[in-house]
C-alpha positions as CSV (number, residue, x, y, z in Angstrom):
1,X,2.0,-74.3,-13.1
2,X,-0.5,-75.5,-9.8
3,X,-0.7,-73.0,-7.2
4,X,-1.1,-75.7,-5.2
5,X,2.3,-77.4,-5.6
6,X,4.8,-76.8,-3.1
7,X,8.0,-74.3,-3.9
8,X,10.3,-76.7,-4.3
9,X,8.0,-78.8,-6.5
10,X,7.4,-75.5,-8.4
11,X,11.3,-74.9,-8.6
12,X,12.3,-78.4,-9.8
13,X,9.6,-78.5,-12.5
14,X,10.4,-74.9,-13.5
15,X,14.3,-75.1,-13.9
16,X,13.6,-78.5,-15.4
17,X,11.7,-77.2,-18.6
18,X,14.3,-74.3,-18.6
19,X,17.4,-76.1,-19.1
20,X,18.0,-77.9,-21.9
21,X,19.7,-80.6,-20.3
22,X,21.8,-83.5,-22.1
23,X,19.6,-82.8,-25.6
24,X,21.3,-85.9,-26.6
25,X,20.2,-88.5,-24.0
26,X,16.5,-90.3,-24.3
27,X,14.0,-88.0,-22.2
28,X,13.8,-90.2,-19.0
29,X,17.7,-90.0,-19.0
30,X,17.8,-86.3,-19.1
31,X,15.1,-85.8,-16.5
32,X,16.8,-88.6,-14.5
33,X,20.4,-87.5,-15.1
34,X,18.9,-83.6,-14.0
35,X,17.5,-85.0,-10.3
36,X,20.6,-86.9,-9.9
37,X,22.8,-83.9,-10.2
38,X,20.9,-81.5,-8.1
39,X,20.6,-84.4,-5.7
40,X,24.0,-84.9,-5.2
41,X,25.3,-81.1,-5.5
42,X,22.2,-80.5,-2.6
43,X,19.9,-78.3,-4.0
44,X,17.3,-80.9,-3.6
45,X,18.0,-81.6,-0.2
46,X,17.9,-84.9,1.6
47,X,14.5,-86.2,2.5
48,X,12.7,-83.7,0.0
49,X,9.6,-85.1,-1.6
50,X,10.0,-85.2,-5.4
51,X,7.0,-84.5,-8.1
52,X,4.5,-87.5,-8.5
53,X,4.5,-88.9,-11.7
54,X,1.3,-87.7,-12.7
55,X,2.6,-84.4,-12.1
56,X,5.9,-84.7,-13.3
57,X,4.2,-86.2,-16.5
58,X,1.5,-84.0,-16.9
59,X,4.2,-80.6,-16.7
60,X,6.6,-81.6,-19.1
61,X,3.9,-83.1,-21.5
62,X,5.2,-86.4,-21.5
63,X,3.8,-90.0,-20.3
64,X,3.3,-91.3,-17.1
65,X,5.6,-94.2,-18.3
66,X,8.7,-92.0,-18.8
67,X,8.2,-90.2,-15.2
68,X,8.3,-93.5,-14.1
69,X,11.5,-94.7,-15.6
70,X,13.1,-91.5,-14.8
71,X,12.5,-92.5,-11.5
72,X,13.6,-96.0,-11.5
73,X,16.9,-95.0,-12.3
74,X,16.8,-92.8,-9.4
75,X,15.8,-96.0,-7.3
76,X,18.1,-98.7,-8.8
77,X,20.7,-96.3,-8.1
78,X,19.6,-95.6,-4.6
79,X,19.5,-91.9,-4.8
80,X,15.6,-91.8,-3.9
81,X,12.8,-94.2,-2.5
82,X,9.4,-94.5,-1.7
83,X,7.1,-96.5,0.0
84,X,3.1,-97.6,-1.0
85,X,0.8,-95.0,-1.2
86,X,3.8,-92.3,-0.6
87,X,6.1,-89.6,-2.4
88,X,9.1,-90.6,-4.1
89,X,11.5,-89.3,-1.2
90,X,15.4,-88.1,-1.6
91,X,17.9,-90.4,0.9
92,X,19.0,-89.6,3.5
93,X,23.0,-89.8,3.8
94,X,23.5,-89.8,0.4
95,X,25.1,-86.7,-0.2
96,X,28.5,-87.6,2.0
97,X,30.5,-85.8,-0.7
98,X,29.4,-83.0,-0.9
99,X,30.1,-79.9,1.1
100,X,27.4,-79.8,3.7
101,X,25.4,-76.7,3.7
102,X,25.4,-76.1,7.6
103,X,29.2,-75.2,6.7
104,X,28.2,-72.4,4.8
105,X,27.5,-69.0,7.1
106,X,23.8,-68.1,5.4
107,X,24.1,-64.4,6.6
108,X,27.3,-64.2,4.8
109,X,27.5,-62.7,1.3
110,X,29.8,-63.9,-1.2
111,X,30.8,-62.4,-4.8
112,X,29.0,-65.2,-8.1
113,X,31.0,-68.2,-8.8
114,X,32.0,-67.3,-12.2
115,X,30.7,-68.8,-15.2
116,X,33.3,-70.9,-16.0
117,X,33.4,-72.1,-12.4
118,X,29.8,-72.7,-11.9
119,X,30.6,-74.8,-15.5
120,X,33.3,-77.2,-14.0
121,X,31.1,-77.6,-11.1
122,X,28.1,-78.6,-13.1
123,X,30.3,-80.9,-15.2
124,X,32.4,-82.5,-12.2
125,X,30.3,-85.2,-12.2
126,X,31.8,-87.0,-15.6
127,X,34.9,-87.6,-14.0
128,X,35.9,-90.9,-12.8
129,X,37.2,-90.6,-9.7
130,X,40.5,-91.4,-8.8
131,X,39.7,-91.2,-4.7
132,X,38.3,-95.2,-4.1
133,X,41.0,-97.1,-2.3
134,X,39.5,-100.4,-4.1
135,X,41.9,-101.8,-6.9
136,X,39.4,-104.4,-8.0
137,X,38.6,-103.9,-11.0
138,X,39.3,-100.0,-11.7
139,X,40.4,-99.6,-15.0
140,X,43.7,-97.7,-15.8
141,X,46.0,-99.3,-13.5
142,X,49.0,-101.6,-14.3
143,X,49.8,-104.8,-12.2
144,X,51.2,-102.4,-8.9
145,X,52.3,-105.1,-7.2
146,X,55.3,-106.2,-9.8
147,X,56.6,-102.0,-9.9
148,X,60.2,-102.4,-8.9
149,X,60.3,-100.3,-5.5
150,X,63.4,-101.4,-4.5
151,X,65.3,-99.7,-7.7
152,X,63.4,-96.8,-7.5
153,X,64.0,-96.4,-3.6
154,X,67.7,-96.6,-4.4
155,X,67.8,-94.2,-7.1
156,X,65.4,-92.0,-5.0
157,X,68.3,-92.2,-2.6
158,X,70.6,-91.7,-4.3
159,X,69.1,-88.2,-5.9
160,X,68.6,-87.4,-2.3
161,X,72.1,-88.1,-0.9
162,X,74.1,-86.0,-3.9
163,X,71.7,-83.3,-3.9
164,X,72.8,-79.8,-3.7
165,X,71.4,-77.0,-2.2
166,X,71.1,-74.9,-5.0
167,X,68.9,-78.0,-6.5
168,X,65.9,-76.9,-3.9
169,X,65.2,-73.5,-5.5
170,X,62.3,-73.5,-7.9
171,X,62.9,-75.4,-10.6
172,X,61.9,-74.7,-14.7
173,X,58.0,-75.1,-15.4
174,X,58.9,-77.1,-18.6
175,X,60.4,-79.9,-17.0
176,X,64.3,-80.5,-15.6
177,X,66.5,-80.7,-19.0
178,X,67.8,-84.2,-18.5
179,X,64.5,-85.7,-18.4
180,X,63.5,-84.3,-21.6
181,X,66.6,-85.3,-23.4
182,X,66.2,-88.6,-22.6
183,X,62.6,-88.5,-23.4
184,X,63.4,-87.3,-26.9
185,X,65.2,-90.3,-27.3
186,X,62.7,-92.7,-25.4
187,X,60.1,-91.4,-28.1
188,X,62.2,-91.7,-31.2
189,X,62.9,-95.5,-30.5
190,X,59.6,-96.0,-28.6
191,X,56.9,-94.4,-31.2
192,X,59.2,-93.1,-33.9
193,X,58.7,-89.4,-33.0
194,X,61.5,-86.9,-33.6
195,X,61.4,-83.9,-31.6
196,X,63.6,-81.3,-30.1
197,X,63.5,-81.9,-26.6
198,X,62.4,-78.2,-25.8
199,X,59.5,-79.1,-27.2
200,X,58.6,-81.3,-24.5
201,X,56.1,-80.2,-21.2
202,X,56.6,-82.2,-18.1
203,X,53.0,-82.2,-16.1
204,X,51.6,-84.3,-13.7
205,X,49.3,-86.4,-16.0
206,X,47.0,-86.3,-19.0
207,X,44.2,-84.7,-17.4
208,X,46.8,-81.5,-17.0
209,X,47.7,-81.6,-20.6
210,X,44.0,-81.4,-21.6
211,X,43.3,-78.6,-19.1
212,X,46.4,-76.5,-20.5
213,X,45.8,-77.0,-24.1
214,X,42.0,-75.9,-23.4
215,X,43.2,-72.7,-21.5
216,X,45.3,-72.3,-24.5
217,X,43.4,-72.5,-27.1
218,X,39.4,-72.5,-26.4
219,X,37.4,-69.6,-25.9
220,X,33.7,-70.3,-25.0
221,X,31.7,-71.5,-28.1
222,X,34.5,-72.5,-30.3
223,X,34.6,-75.6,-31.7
224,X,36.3,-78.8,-31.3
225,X,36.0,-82.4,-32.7
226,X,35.9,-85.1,-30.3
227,X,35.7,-88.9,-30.5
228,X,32.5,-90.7,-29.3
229,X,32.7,-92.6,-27.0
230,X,35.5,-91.3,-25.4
231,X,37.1,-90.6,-21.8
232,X,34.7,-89.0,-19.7
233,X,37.8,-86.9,-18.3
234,X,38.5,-85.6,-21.9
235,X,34.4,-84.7,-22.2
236,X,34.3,-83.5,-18.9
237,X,37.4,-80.8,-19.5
238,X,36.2,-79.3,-22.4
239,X,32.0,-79.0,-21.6
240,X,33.4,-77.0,-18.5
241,X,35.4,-74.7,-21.1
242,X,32.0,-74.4,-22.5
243,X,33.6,-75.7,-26.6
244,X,31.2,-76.6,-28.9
245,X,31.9,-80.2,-29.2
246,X,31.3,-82.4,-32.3
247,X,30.8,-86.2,-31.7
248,X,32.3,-87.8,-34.3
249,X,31.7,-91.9,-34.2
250,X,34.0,-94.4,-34.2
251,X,34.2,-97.3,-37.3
252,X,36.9,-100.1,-38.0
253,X,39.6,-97.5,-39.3
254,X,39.0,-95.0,-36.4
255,X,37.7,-91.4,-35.8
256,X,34.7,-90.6,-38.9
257,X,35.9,-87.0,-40.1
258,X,32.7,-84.9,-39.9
259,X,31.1,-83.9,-42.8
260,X,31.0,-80.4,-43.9
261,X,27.2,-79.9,-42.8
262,X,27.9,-81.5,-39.6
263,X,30.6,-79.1,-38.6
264,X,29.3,-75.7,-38.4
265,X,32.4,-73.8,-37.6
266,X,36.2,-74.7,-37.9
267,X,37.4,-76.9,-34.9
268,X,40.3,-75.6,-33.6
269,X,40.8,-78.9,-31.4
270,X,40.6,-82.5,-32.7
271,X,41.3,-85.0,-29.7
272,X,42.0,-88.7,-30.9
273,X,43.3,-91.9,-28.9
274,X,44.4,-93.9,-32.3
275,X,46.4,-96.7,-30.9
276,X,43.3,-97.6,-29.3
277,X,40.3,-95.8,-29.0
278,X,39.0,-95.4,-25.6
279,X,37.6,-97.9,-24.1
280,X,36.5,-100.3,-27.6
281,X,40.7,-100.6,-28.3
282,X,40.2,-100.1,-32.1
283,X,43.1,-99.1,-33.5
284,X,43.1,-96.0,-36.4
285,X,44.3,-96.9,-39.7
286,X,47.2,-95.6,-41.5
287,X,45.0,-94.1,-44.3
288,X,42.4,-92.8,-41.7
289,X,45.7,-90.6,-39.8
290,X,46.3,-89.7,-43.3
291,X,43.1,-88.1,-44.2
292,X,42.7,-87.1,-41.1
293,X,45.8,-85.1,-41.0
294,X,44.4,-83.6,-44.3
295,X,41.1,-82.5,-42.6
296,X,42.6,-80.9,-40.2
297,X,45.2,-78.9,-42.7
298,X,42.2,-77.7,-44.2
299,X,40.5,-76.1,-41.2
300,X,43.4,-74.8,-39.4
301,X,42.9,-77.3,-36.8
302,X,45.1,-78.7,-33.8
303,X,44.9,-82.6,-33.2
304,X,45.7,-83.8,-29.7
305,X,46.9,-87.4,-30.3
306,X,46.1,-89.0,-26.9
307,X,48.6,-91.9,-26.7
308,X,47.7,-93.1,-23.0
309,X,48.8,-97.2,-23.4
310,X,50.9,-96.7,-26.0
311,X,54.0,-98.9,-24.4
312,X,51.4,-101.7,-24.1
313,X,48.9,-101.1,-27.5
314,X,52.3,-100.8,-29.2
315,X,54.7,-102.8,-28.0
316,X,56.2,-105.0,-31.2
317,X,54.2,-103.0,-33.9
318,X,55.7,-100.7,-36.3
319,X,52.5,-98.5,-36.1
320,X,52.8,-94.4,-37.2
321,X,51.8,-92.5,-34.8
322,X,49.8,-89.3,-35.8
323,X,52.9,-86.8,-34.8
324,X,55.3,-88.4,-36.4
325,X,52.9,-88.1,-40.0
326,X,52.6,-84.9,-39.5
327,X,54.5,-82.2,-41.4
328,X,52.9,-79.3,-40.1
329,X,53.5,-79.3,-36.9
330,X,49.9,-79.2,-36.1
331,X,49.7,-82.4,-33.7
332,X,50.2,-82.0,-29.8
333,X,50.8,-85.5,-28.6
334,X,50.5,-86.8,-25.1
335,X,51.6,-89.8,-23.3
336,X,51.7,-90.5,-19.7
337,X,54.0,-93.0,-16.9
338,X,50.4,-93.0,-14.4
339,X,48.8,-95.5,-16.8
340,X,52.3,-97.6,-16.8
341,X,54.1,-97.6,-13.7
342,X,51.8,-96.5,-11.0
343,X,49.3,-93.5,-10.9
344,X,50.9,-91.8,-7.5
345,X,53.8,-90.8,-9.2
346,X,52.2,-88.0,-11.1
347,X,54.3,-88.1,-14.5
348,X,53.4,-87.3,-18.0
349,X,54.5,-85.3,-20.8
350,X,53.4,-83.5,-24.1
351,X,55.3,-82.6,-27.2
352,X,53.7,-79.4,-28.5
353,X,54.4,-77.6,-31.8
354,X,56.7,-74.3,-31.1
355,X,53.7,-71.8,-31.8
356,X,51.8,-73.0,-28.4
357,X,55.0,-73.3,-26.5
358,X,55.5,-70.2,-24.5
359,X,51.8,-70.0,-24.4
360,X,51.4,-73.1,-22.5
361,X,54.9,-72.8,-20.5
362,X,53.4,-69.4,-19.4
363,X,49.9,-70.8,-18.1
364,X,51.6,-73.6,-16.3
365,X,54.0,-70.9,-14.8
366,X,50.8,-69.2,-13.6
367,X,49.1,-72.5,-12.2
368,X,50.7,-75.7,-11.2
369,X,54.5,-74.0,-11.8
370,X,56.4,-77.5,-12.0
371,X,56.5,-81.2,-11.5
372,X,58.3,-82.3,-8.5
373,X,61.9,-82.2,-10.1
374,X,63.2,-85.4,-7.5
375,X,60.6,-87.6,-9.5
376,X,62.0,-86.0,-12.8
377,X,65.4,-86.9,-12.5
378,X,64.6,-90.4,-10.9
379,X,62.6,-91.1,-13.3
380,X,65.4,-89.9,-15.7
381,X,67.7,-92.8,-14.5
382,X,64.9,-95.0,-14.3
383,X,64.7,-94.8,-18.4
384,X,68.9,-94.5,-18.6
385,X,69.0,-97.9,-16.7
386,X,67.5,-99.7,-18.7
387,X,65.0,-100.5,-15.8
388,X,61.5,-98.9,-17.8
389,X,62.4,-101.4,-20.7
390,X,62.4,-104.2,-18.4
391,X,59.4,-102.9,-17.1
392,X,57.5,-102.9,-19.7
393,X,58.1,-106.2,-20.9
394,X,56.6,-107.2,-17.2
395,X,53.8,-105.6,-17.1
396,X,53.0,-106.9,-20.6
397,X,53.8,-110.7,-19.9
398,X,51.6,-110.6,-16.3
399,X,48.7,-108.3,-17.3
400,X,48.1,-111.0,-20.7
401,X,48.2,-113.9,-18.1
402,X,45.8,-112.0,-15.7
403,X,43.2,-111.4,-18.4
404,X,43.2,-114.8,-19.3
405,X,41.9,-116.0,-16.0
406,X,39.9,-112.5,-15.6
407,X,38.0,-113.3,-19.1
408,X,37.3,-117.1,-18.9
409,X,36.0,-116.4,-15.3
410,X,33.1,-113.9,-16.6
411,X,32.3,-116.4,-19.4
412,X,31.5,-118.9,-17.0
413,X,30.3,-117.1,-13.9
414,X,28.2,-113.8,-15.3
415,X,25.0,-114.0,-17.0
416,X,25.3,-114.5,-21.0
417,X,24.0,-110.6,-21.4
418,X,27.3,-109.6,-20.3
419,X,29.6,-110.1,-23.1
420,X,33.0,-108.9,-23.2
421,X,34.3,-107.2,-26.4
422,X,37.1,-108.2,-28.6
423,X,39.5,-105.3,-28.4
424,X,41.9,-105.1,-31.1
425,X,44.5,-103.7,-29.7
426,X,46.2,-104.7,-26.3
427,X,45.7,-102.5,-23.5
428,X,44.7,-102.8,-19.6
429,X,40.6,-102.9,-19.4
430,X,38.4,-104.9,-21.2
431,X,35.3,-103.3,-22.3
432,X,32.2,-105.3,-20.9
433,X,28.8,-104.8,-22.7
434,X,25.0,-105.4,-22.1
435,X,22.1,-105.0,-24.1
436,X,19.1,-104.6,-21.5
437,X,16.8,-101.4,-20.3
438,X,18.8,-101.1,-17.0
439,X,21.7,-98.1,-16.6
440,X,25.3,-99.0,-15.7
441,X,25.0,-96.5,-13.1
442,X,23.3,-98.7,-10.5
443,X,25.6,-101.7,-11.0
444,X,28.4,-99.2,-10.6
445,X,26.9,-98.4,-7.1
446,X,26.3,-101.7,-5.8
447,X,29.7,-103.0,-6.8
448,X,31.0,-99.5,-4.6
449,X,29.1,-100.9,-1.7
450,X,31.5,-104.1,-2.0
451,X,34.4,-102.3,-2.3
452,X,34.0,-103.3,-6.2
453,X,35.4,-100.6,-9.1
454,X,34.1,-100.5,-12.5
455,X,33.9,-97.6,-15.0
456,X,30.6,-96.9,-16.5
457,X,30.5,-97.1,-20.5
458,X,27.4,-94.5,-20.4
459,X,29.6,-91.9,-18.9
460,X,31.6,-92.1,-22.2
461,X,29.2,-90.7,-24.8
462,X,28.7,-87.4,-25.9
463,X,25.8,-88.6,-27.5
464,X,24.0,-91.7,-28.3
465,X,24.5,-93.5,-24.9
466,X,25.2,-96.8,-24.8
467,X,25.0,-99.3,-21.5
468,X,28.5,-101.8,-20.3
469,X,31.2,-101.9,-17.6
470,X,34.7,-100.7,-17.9
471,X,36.7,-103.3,-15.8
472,X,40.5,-102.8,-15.3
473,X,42.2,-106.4,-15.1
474,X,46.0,-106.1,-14.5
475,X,46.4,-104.6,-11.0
476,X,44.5,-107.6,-9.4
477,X,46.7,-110.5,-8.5
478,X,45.6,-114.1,-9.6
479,X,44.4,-115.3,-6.3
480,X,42.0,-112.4,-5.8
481,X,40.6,-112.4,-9.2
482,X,38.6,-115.2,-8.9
483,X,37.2,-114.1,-5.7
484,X,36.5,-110.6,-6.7
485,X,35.1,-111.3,-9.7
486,X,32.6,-113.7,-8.2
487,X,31.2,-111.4,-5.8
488,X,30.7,-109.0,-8.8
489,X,29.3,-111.5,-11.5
490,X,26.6,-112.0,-8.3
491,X,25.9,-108.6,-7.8
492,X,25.3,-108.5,-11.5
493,X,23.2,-111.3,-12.4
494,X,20.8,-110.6,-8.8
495,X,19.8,-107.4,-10.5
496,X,19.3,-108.6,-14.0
497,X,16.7,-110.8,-12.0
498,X,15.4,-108.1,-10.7
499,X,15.2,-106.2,-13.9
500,X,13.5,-109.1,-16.2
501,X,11.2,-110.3,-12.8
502,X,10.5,-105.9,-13.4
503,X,10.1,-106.0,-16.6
504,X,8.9,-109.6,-17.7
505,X,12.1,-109.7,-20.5
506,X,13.5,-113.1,-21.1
């Protein structure tokens, strides 16, 4: 390396070529994807001067031309910038999130973030964030605005008005016994799953389940079979338990089982959403569930069935799900009332095969102990009144007349590169994509600027990114969509100017 760099020039190019970062992205992603992250987590500090190009290029053996995209990402996103006949430059105030460093006592030692840690830290990033007060247009929320409050205040007081002391003592990790009765039932008529209700896990959403049944099952390297795309949440869980993850793509039927020379080890974990894949909605075949039970037979694997919509993407259908094909008991499954009712109330379940059950009752025990037991048993007359039913059938009837207007509004108003996809199954986001050398990320960050939400369909691959917006429809009411979705169809089309003035593309 040149003496004459700077040290931080030195350390940046140095820990670059060292990791081998995101293999699977295109080289200016990876080396653009790298800065970002040690941007925002502060080790390249605000107004730090970054490589030149030449340099950048000339280390790491690559052309000029892919320095320079690398950095244009960085700019589009507004992570860096530079003026003529200067250094690319980190922002200032850009790192708002992140614990400032003054905070930290520098004459203080402190024992090593652990591996597994420093792992979760490194992957945080993945996750879509849950923290914007914006509804417009975050996927993965129902229409809020039609939840009944007013029934579940009155059960609520109710609960609160017969309660007895005793009922205030800790309560069983598992989940309060009435609730998972009824849930047994709910199931059976809902998804045609038969289960014994001690089988069932009350936790505080999907993300829990995934973090349990990782803790449960993965030890770092082994291997696990994982849809691509997927959620980033589900990616993001099981990087940080440092699996082995095969990306197995997606075709008309569903999941493609991996090939014996693509699999290198026996997955224990297979994670599928097959009432609708996440976020292209296809739906997995019969015969595909079939075989795929069969694969996993074979290798001795688990199957997390990920059923996150399935009130919506099945509502009317007599469609299996994976569980209640199985006769090995070999298939956790998961479902969730966050996506359905409202994501504050912090309710989900799994049904998990007896073998994992005391396993994962005792790792809850030694983490997040129980679910609020008042929300349980509300929640438990919510379903015994008949009033979820009803529920459902709203959210249904308004989020298909929302989309409507949502959809014929971005055929009209956004730039014919933005095409929205035809899902095949129903479900509350539409899947938005583009085919143009520009990332999602920077439109992601505009639209956060305007108090705008949309999911990024990059963050979603394992490998093999592809470009397109993730745009939740049903929590917005009618006289705000067309508002809302004209300050974002601007935003949009202004920087695909900029990108074909850039670029010279028609």
């Amino acid at each position: 390396m040149h003496t004459s760099l700077d040290l931080l020039t030195r350390k940046i190019l140095g820990e670059l070529v060292l990791n081998a970062y995101r293999r699977d992205l295109s080289l200016y992603l990876r080396i653009s994807e790298y800065l970002k992250n040690k941007i925002l987590q502060r080790e390249i500090p605000e107004g730090a001067s970054l490589p030149s190009t030449r340099v950048l290029a000339e280390y790491l053996k690559v052309s000029r031309s892919t320095a320079i995209k690398a950095y244009d990402i960085l700019l589009l996103e507004g992570l860096i910038e530079v003026r003529h006949g200067a250094r690319y430059r980190v922002k200032k105030n850009m790192q708002d999130d992140v614990l400032p460093d003054h905070k930290v006592p520098a004459d203080v030692t402190y024992p090593e973030i652990s591996e597994k840690g420093r792992a979760f830290k490194e992957n945080v990033h993945l996750i879509n964030t849950t923290s914007e007060e914006a509804i417009a247009f975050r996927p993965g929320l129902p229409p809020l605005d039609i939840f009944p409050v007013n029934q579940w205040k009155k059960l609520s007081n109710y609960y609160w008005r017969t309660i007895k002391a005793s009922s205030l003592s800790y309560s069983n990790s598992s989940g309060v016994e009435v609730l998972k009765r009824n849930l047994a039932g709910y199931l059976n008529m809902m998804r045609g799953i038969r289960c014994d209700y001690e089988q069932i896990i009350i936790v505080s959403g999907s993300l829990q389940s995934l973090y349990l049944l990782g803790n449960a099952l993965m030890d770092r390297g082994d291997t696990m079979v994982m849809e691509n795309p997927t959620f980033p949440n589900v990616h993001s869980i099981f990087r940080s338990l440092e699996a082995n993850i095969i990306a197995a793509s997606i075709d008309r039927e569903g999941i493609c089982i991996p090939q014996a020379d693509e699999v290198s080890a026996r997955p224990k974990l297979i994670h599928i959403t097959p009432s609708g894949h996440y976020p292209t909605g296809v739906k997995m075949s019969p015969q595909r569930k079939s075989d795929l039970l069969r694969w996993a037979s074979e290798n001795g694997s688990i199957i997390i069935e990920n059923d996150y919509e399935h009130e919506i993407s099945n509502w009317g259908l007599k469609d299996p799900s994976v569980f209640s094909m199985d006769t090995e008991q070999r298939t956790v499954y998961l479902g969730t009332f966050n996506r359905l009712l409202h994501p504050s109330i912090r309710l989900g379940y799994m049904v998990v095969p007896y073998y994992l059950l005391d396993t994962i009752k005792a790792l809850q025990n030694h983490s997040h102990r129980f679910v609020s037991p008042s929300n349980q048993v509300v929640m438990n007359q919510f379903i015994e009144k008949n009033y979820l039913y009803h529920h459902i059938k709203n959210v249904i009837e308004v989020a298909e007349e929302r989309k409507a207007l949502f959809s014929g509004i971005v055929r009209n108003e956004f730039h014919p590169s933005f095409q929205l996809a035809d899902s095949p199954a129903r479900s509350l986001h539409l899947l938005g994509n583009f085919e143009l050398p520009v990332s999602d990320q920077p439109l992601i960050r505009r639209f956060k600027e305007r108090h705008l939400i949309a999911h990024a369909y990059s963050k979603c691959f394992i490998s093999g990114q592809q470009n397109g917006l993730i745009l939740g429809y049903a929590a917005v009411r009618k006289p705000l969509i067309p508002k809302k979705l004209s300050e974002m169809a601007s935003i949009y089309n202004k920087m695909i100017k900029e990108v074909t003035d850039r670029t010279g593309l028609p």
